[in-house]
C-alpha positions in Angstrom: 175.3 36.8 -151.1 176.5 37.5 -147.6 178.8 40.9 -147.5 180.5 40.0 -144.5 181.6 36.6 -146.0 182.6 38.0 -149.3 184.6 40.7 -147.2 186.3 37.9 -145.5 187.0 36.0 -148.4 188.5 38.9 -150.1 190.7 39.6 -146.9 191.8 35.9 -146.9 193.0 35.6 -150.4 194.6 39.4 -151.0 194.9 40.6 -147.1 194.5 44.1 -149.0 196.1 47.4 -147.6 192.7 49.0 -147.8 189.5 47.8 -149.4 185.8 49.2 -149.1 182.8 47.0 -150.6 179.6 48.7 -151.0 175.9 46.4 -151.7 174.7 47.8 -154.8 172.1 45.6 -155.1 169.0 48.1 -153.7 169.7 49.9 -157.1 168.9 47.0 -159.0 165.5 46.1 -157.3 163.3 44.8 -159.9 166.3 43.4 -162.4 166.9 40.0 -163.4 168.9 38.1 -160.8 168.3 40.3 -158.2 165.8 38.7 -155.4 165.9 39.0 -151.5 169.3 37.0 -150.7 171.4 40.4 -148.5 173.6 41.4 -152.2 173.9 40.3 -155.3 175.2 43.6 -156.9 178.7 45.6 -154.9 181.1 48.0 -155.6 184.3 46.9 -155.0 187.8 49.3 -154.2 191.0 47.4 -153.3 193.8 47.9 -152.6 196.6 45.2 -152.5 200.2 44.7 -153.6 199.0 41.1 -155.2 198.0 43.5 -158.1 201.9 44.6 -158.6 202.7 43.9 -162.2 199.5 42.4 -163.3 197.3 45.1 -165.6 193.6 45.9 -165.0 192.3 43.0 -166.7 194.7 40.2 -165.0 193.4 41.9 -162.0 190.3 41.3 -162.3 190.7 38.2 -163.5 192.3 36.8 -160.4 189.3 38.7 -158.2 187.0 36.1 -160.6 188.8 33.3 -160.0 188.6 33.9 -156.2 184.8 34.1 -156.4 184.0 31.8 -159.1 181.5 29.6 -157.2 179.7 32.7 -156.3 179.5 34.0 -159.4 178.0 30.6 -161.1 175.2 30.4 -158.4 174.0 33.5 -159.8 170.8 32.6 -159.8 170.1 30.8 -155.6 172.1 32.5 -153.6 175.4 34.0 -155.6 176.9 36.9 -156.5 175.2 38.6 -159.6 177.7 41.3 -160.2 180.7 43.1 -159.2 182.4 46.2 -160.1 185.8 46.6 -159.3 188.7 49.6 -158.9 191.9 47.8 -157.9 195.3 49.2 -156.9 198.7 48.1 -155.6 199.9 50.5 -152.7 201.3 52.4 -154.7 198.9 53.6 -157.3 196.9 54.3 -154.4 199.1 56.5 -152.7 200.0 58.4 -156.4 196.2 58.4 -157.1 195.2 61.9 -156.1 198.6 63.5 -156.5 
């Protein structure tokens, strides 16, 4: 999976406040579904007021939805796994405080 395209995509659909996505997938060298493709295991922090109201799970729920197709080509060229840490602006802000 191409970071860069899943970045935009992400941006697209949530136009997050802040969001940092990190390839994991160099930890997972030698795991099923891993293979030389540029990710297909990232860290994902968001931050985006389309979480407002919705609880962790709903959250990432709607992050799924947006990458289903990626998620089912698991296996060529898709997206193998994704953690995920999402906040609306203000959980963000009240996060450390």
């Amino acid at each position: 999976m191409n970071q860069k395209a899943l970045e935009q995509k992400l941006q697209a659909a949530f136009q997050p406040f802040w969001m940092a996505l990190e390839n994991e997938s160099h930890l997972h060298a030698g795991h099923a579904g891993v293979e030389e493709r540029g990710g297909s295991h990232f860290n994902l922090v968001m931050v985006s007021n389309q979480f407002e109201g919705l609880n962790r799970v709903a959250r990432q729920r709607k992050v799924y939805e947006l990458l289903s197709t990626e998620m089912e080509n698991k296996n060529r060229e898709g997206l193998h796994a994704l953690r995920m840490k999402l906040y609306t602006e203000q959980e963000w802000q009240n996060k450390d405080s």
